[in-house]
Structures are given as structure tokens and as C-alpha cells.
Backbone bond lengths (Angstrom), bond angles and torsions (degrees), N, CA, C in turn:
res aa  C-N    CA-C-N  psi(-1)  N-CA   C-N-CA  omega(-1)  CA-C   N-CA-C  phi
1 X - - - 1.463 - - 1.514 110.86 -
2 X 1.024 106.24 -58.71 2.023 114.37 179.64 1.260 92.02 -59.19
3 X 1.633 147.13 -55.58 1.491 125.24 160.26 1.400 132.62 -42.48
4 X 1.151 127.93 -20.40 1.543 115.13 179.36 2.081 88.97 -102.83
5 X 0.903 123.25 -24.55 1.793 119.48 166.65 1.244 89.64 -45.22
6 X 1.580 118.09 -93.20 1.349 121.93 -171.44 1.415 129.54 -31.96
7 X 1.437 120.03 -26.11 1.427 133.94 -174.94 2.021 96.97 -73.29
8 X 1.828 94.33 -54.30 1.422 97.38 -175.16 1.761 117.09 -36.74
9 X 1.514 89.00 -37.69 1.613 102.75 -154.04 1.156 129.06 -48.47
10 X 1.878 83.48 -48.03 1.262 122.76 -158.99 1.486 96.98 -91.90
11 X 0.995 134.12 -28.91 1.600 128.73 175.79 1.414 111.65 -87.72
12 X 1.616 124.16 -5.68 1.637 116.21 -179.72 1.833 94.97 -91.27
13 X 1.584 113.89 -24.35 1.323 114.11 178.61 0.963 127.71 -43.32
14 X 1.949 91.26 -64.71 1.973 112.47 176.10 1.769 100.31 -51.55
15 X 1.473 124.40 -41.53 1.352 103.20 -161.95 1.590 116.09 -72.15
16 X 2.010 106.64 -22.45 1.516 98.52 -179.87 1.881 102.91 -65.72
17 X 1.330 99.42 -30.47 1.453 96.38 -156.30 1.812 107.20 -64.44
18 X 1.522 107.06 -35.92 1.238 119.07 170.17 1.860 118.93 -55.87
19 X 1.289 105.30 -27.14 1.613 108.99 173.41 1.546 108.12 -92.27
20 X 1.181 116.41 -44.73 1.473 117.73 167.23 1.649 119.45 -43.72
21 X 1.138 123.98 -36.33 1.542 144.38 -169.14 2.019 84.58 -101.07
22 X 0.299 121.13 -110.15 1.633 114.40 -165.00 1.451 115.62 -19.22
23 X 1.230 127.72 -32.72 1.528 128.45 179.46 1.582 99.87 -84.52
24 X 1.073 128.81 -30.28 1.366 132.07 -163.11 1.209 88.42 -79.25
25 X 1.829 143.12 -40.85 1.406 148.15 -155.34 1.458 99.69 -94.64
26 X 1.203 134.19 -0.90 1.279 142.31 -137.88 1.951 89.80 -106.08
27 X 1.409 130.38 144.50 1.279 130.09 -177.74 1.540 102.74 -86.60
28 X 1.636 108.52 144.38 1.701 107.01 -179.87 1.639 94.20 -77.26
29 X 1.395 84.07 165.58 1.865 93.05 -170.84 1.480 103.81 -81.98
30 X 1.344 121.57 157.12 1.300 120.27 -151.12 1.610 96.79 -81.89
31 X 1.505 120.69 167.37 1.587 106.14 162.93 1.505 117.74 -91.03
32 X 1.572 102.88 138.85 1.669 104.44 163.09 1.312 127.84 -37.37
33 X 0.977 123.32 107.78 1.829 139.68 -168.68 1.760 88.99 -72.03
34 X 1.438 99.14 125.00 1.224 126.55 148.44 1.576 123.74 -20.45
35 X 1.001 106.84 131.71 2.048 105.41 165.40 1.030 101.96 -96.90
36 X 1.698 102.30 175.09 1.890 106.35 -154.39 1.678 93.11 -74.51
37 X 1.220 118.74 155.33 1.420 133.80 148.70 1.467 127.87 -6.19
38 X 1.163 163.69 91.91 1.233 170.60 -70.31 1.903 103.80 173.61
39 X 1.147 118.56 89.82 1.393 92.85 -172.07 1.686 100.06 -80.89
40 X 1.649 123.54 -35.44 1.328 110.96 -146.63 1.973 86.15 -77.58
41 X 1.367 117.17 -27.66 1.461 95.33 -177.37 1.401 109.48 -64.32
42 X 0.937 135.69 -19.63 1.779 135.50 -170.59 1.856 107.94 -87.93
43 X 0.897 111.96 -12.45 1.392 139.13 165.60 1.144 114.49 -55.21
44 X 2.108 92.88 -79.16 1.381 108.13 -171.77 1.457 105.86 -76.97
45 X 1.309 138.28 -3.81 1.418 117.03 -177.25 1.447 112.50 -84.08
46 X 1.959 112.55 -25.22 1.192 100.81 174.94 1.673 109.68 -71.13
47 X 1.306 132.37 -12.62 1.759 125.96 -162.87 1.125 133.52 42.89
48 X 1.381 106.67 33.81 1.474 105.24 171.01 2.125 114.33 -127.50
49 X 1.569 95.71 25.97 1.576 102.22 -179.19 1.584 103.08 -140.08
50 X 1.222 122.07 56.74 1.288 117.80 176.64 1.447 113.95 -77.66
51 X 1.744 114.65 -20.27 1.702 116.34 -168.82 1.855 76.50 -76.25
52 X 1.511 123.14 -72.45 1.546 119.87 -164.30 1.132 113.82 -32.37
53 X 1.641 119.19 -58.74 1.579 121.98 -178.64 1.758 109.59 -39.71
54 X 1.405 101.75 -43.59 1.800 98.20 -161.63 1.689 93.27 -80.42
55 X 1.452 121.49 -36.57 1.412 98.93 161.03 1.497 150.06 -45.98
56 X 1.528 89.54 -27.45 1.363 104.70 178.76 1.530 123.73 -74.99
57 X 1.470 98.17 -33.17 1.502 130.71 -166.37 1.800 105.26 -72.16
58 X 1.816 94.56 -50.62 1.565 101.21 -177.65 1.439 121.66 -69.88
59 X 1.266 117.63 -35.88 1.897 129.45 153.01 1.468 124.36 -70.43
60 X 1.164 127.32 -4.21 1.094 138.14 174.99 1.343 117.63 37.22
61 X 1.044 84.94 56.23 1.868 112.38 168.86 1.579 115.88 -95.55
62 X 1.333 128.76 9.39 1.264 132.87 -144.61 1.708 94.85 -119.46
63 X 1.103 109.14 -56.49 1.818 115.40 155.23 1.692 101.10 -58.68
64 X 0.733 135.71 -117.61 1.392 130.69 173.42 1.742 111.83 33.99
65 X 1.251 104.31 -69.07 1.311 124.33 -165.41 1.504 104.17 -64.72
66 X 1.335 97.36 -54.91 1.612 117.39 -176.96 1.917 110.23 -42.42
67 X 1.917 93.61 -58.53 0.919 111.28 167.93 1.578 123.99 -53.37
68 X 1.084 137.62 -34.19 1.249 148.83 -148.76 1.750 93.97 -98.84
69 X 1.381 113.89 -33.44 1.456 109.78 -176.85 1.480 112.11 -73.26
70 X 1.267 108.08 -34.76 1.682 116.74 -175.10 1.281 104.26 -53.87
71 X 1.654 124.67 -51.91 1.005 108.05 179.50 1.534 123.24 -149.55
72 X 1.383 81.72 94.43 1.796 88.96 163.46 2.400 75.34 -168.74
73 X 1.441 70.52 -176.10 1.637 94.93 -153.76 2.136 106.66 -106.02
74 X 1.599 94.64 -17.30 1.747 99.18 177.87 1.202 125.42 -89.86
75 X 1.478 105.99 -9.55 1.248 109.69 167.95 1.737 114.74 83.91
76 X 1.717 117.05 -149.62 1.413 82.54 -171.54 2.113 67.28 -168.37
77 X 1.373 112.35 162.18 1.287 127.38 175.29 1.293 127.09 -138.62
78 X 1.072 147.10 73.51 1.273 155.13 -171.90 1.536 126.88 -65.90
79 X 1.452 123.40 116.90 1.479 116.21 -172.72 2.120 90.79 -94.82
80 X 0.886 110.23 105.95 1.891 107.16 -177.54 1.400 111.73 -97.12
81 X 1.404 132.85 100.57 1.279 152.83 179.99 1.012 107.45 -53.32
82 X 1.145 132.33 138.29 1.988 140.28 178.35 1.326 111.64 -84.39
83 X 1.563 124.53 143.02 1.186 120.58 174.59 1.633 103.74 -53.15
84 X 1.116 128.96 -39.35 1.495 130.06 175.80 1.923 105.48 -39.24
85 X 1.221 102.07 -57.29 1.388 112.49 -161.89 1.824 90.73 -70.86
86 X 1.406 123.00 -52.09 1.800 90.52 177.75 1.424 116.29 -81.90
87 X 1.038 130.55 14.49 1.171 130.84 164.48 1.620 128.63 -78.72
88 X 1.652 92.39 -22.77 1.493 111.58 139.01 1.189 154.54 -28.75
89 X 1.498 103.82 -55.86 1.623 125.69 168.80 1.222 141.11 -65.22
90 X 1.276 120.10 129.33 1.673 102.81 -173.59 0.978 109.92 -52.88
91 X 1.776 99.75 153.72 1.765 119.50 176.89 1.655 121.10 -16.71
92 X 0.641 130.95 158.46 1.429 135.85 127.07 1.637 86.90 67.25
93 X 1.451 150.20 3.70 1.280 129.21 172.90 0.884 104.26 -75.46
94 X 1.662 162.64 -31.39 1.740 132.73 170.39 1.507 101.09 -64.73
95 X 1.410 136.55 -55.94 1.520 130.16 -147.41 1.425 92.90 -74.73
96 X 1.289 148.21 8.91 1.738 149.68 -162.26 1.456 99.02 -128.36
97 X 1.454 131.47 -9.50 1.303 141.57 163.92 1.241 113.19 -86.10
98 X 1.441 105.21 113.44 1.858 107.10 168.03 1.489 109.36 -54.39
99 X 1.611 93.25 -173.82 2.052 93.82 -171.21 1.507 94.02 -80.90
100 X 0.841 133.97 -49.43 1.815 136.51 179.60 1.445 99.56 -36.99
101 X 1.487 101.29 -54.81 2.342 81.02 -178.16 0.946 110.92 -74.55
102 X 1.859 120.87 -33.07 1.374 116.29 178.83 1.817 116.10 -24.45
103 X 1.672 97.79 -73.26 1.399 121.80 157.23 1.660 125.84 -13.19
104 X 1.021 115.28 -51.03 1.467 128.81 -132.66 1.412 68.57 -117.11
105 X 1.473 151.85 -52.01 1.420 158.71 -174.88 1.626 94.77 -59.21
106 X 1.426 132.04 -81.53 1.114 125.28 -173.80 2.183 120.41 -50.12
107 X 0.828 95.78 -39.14 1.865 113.44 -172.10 1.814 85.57 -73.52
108 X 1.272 125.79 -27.61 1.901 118.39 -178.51 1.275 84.24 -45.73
109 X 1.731 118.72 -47.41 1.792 92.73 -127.11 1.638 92.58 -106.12
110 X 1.408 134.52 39.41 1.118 146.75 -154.80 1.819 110.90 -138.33
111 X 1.350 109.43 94.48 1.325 86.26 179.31 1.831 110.66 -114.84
112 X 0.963 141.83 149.87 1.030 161.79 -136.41 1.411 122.44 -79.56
113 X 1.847 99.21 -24.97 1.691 101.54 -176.70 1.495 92.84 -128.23
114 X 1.436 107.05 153.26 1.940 100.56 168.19 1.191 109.00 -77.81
115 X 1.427 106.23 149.96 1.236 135.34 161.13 1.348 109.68 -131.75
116 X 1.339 104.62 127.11 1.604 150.54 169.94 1.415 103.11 -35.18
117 X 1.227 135.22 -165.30 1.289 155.52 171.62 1.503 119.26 -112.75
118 X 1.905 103.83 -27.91 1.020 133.35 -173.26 1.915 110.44 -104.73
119 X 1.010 95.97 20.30 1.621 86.59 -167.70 1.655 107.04 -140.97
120 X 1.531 111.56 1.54 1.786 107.30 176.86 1.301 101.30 -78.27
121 X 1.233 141.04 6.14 1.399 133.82 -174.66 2.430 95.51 -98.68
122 X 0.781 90.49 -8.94 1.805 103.50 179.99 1.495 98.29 -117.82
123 X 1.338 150.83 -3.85 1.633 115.39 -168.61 1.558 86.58 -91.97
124 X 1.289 106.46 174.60 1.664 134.05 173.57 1.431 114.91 -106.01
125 X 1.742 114.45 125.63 1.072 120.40 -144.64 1.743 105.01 -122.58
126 X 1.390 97.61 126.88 1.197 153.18 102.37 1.441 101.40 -151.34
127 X 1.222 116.87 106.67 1.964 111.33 -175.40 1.456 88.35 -62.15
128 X 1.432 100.46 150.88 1.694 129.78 157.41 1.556 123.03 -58.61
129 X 1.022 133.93 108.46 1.359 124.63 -161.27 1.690 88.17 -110.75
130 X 1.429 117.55 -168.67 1.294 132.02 -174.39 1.004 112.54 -120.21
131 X 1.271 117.72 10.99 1.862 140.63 148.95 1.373 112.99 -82.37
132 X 1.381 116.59 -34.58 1.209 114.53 176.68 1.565 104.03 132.32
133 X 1.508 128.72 -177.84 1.478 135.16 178.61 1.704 109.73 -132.50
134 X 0.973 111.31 -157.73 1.463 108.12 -173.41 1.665 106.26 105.40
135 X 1.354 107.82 169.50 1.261 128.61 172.61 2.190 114.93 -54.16
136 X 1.296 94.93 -48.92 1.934 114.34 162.24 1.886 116.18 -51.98
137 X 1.432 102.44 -39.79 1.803 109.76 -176.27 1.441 86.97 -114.66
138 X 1.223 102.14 98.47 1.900 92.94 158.68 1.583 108.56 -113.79
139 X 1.207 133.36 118.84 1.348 111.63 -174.06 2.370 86.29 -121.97
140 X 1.139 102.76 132.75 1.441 98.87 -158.82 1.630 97.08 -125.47
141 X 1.357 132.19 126.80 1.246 127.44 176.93 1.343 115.91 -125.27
142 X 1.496 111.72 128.92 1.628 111.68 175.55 1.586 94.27 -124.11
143 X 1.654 92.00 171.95 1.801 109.76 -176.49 1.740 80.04 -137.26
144 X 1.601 83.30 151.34 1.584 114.89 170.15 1.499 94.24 -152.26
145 X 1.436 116.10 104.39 1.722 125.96 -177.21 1.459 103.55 50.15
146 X 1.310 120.52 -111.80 1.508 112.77 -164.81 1.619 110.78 -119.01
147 X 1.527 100.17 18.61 1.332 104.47 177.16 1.595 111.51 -96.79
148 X 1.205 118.39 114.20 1.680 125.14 176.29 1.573 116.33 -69.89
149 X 0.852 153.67 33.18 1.680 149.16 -170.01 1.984 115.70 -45.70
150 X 1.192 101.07 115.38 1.650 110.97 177.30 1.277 103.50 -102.30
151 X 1.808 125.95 137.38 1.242 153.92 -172.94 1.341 115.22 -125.78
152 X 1.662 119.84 109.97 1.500 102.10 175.69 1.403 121.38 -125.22
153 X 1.473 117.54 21.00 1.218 129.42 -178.69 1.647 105.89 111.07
154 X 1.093 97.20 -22.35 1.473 110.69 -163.65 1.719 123.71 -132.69
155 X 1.082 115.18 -44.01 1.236 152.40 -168.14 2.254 105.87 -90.13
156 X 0.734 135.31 134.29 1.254 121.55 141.99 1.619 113.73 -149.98
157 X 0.755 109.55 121.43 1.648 136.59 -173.99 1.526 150.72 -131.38
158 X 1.249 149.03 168.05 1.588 114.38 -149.02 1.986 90.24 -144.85
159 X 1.082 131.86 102.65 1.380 112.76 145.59 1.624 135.99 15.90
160 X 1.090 145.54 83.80 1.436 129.67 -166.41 1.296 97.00 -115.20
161 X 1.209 129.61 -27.20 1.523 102.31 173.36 1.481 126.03 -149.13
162 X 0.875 149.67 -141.22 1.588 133.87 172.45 1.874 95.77 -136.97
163 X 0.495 105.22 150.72 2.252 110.34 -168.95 1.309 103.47 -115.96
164 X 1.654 108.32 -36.73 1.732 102.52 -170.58 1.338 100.30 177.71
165 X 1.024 130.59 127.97 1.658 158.65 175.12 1.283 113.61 -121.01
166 X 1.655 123.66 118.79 1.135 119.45 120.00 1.622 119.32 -128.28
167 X 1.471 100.71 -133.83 1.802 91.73 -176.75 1.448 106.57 -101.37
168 X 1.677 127.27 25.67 1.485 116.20 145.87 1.436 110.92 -134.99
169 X 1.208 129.68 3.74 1.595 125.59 -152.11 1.856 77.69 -139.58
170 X 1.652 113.40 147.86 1.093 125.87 175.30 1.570 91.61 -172.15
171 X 1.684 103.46 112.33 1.477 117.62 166.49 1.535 109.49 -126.18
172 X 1.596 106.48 137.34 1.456 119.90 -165.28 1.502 82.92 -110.39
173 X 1.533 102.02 170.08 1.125 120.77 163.17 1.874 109.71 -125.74
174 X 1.111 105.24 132.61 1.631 127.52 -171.15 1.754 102.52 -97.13
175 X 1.446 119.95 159.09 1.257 98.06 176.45 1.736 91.98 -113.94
176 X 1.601 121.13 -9.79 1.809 114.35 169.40 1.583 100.50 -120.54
177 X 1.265 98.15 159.29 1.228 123.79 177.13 1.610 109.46 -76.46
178 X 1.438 101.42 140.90 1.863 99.75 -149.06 2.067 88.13 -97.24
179 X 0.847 99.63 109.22 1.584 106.50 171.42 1.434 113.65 -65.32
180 X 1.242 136.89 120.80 1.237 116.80 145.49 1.230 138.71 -98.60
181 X 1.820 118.91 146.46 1.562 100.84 -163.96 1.445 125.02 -85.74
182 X 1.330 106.84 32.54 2.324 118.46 165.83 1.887 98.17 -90.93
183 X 1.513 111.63 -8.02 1.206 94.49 173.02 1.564 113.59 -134.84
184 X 1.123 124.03 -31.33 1.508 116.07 167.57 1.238 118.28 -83.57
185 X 1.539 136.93 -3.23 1.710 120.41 -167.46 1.753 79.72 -99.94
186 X 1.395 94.60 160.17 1.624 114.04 -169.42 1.705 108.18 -79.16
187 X 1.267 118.44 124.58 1.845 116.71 -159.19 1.854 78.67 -74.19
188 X 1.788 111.99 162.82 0.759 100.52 149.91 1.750 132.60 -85.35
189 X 1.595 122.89 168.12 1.422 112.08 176.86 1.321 119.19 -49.18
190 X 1.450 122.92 162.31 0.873 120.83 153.70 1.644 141.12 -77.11
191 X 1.112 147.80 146.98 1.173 134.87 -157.55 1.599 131.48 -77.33
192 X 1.228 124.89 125.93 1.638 125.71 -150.44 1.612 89.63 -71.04
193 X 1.549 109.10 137.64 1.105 114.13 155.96 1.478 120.76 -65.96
194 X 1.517 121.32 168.50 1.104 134.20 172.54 1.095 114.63 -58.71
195 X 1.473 129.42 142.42 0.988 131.80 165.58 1.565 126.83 -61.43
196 X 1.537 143.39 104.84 1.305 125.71 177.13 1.572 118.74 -41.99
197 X 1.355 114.35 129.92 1.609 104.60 160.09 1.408 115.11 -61.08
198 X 1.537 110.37 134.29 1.325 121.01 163.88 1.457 115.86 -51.59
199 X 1.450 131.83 131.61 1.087 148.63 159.54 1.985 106.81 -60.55
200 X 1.092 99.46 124.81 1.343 102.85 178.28 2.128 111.95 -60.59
201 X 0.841 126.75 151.97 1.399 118.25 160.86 1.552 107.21 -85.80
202 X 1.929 110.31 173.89 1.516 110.75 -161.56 1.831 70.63 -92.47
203 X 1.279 141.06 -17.59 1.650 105.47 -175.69 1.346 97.39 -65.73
204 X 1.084 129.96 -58.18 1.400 143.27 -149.35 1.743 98.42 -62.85
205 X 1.266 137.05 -30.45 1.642 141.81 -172.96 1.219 74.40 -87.83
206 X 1.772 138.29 -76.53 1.488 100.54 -134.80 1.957 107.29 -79.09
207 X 1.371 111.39 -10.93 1.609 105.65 154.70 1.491 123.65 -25.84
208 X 1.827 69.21 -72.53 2.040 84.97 174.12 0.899 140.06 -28.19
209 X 1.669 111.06 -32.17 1.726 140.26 -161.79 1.058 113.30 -109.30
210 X 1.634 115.47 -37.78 1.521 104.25 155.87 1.588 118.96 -63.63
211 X 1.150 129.39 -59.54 1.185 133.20 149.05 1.713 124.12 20.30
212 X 1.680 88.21 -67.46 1.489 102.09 -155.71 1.658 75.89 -80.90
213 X 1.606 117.42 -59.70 1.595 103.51 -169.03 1.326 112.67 -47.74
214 X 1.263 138.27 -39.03 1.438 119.58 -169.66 1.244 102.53 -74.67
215 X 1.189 140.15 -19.60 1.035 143.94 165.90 1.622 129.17 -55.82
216 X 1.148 117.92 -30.33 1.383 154.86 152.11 1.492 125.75 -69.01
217 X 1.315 123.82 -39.80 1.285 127.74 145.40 1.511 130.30 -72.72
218 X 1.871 102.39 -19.29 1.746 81.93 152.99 1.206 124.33 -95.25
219 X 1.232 119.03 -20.78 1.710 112.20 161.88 1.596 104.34 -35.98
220 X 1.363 104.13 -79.52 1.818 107.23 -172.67 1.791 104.06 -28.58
221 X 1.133 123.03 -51.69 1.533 119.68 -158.00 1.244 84.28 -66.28
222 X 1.522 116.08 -65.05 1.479 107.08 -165.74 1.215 138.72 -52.36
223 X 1.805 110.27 -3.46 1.705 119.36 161.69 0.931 126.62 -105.38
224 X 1.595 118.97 -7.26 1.691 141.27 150.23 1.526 90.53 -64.66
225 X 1.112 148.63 -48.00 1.637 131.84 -155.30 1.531 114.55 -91.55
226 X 1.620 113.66 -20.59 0.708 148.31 -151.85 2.155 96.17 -88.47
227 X 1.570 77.95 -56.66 2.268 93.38 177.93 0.896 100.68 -76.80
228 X 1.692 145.92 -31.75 1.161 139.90 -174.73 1.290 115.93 -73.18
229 X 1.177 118.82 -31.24 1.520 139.50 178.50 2.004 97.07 -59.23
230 X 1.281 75.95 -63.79 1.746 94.54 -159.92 1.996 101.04 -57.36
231 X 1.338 98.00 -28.53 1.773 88.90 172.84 1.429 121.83 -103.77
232 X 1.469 109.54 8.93 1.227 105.68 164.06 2.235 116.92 -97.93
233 X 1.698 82.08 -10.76 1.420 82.87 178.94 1.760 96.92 -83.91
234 X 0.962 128.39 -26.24 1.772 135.15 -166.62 2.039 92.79 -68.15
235 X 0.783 122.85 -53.47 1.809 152.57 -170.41 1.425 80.09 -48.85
236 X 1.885 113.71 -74.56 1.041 85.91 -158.41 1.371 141.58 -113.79
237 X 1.367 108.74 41.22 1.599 144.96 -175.54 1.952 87.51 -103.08
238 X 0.965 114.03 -44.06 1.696 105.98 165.99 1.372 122.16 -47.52
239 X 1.193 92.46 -57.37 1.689 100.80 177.58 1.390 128.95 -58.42
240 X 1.660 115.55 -47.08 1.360 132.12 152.41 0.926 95.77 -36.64
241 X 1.357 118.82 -100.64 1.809 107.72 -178.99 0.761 129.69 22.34
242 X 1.981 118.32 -93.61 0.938 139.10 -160.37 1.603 101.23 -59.48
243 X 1.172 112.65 -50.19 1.388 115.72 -146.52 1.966 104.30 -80.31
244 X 1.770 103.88 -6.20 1.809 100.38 156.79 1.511 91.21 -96.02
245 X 0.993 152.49 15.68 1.210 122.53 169.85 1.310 101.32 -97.67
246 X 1.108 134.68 -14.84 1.579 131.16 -163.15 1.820 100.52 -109.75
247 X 1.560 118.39 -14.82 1.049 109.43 162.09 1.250 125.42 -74.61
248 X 1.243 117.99 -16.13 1.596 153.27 -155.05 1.452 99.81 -79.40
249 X 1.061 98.64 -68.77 2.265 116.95 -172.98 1.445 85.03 -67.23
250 X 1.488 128.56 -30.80 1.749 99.99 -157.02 1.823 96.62 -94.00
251 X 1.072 107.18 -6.46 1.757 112.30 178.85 1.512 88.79 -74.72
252 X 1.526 121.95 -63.67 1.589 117.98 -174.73 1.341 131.91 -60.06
253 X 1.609 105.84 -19.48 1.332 104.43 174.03 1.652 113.90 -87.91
254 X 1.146 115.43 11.80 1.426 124.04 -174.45 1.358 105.28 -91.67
């Protein structure tokens, strides 16, 4: 009896030890893979960009973006303005922006490839934004130690914090909203057309026409006054004349 106990014992052992050794050999379960990148949730979890989010939302640049990360390989860098920082701005400058600047306002602060935390002291400046570049989009970045400073003609402002890093997505947080000058500096006017020449009126032509005729009838008088003159001076150089010649014979006939 104490032999088949002992037999039990010894064979319920081997079987824990046999389950113990198989779970231990056993692979950990893999981890749940990530969904794609989300910028406006990474946004909204910090809560401090609800004016940006609704910008993003109302231009529908926010799919776009989303979209744009899935697939391409440069990634994407975001400078994200604080409700503090548009709360900044005079009145009424977003609702006085058509949807095109709207646009052209959100895509400023968007540039196209990531950049690091470690790498604004190396990019080449005027970065490329998704508004565009040129002399109008200048978005300009210098480092002094660990301070980042952004320049946009208009704008000057400093990095304060980092929002979200990994190795394709890099969103900063700005404390002003980065102006660019293709939409806030004042265009000049456009150029006044010529003035049409006034059309004369028919009173004013047949003025004109009398005008020129009376004008024309004093010429005429004045070459009638002119011959009349001239034959009354002829008349009377005749008469003179005559009248030494007749003093003349009466001296000789004396």
C-alpha cells in the first residue's frame, strides 16, 4: 500500500513538473500592434490646442495629415500654437480670413519632414512648410543651447515644449501663432486705370464751330480792313501828288 502511495506521488510530481516545463517553453503572446498615428487625438490629450484642432478640422487638413503619415517615409513636424497663443491675436483676425488663408495659415505651421529635437541646430533655412517657401513663407529656425527660436517675418517665438516624439511624427508646441507675411502684410493696391477721355457734348462742338467761324470771319474782316486801308493810303499819295505838281507849274508860270 505505502508503495502504490509512493508510486501516486511520485507520478503526480513528474506530471506538475511536466506542465510547469511546458508553460515556461510556451511563447509570450505577441503585443497588440498599434493603430495608425492620430494627430488630433495626441493634440487633444495634451488640452491645450482646441482653437488649432478646430483649425485643422475646418480645412480638413487633419485627415490629410493623418493620411500623409501612413504613407510616405519623411514624416511630418508640426509647430502647434496654444489656445493661449491665439488668444493673443487681435479680434476678429481668423473670422476676416477667407478659407484659402484659413488653409495657407494652418499648412505655415506644418512642415513636411521630421525633425528631431536634436537636429534644428542642422536644418537649412527658410524650412519648407506646406504653405509653401519663398520670400512671403519664411519660417526661420535658430538654436542657442536648448533654446529653439522660430522667425517669420512677423512672428518671433520660442519652442516651449515637445507634445509628442517618435521616429516620424514630431509636434512642438509654440506659445504665438506663426504669421506668415503672403497673408498678413498689406498687398499693395492695384493700379488705377486710366481715366476715359470725356466725349465732348453736341452743345459744346457746335460752340466749337461757331467759335472757329467767328474766328474766320475775323480773319476775312481783317483782310477787307487791311485792302481798304491800303487803298485809301494809295488815293491819298495821288492826291499829294497832284496837288505838288500843280503848285509846281503855278511857281513856273509866275
Amino acid at each position: 500500500m505505502k508503495q502504490q502511495t509512493c508510486l501516486l506521488s511520485f507520478s503526480l510530481l513528474i506530471f506538475f513538473f511536466l506542465i510547469l516545463h511546458s508553460t515556461a517553453q510556451s511563447p509570450a503572446p505577441a503585443p497588440t500592434p498599434e493603430g495608425p498615428t492620430n494627430i488630433i487625438k495626441i493634440l487633444k490629450k495634451s488640452g491645450e490646442f482646441k482653437t488649432f484642432i478646430h483649425l485643422l478640422k475646418t480645412t480638413q487638413l487633419d485627415s490629410n495629415l493623418n493620411s500623409q503619415l501612413d504613407n510616405t517615409n519623411n514624416g511630418l513636424t508640426i509647430f502647434a500654437p496654444s489656445d493661449t497663443a491665439f488668444s493673443s491675436l487681435k479680434k476678429r483676425t481668423l473670422t476676416s480670413l477667407t478659407r484659402q488663408e484659413k488653409v495657407e495659415l494652418a499648412q505655415f505651421h506644418i512642415v513636411p519632414t521630421f525633425i528631431s529635437d536634436t537636429q534644428f541646430d542642422t536644418v537649412t533655412n527658410p524650412l519648407k512648410t506646406h504653405a509653401g517657401s519663398g520670400t512671403r513663407f519664411q519660417l526661420n529656425v535658430t538654436t542657442s543651447g536648448n533654446l529653439v527660436s522660430i522667425a517669420t517675418g512677423l512672428t518671433n517665438t520660442t519652442v516651449s515644449e515637445t507634445v509628442y516624439l517618435d521616429h516620424h511624427l514630431a509636434i512642438y508646441k509654440v506659445d504665438k501663432v506663426l504669421l506668415p507675411l503672403d497673408i498678413f502684410t498689406p498687398k499693395p493696391p492695384p493700379a488705377a486705370a486710366p481715366e476715359p477721355v470725356a466725349k465732348k457734348s453736341e452743345e459744346e462742338s457746335v460752340e466749337d464751330d461757331d467759335s472757329e467761324d467767328d474766328d474766320d470771319d475775323d480773319d476775312e474782316n481783317s483782310v477787307k480792313n487791311v485792302k481798304s486801308g491800303a487803298v485809301s493810303l494809295v488815293v491819298d499819295c495821288n492826291l499829294v501828288l497832284i496837288g505838288v505838281i500843280g503848285v509846281v507849274a503855278a511857281t513856273f508860270s509866275l
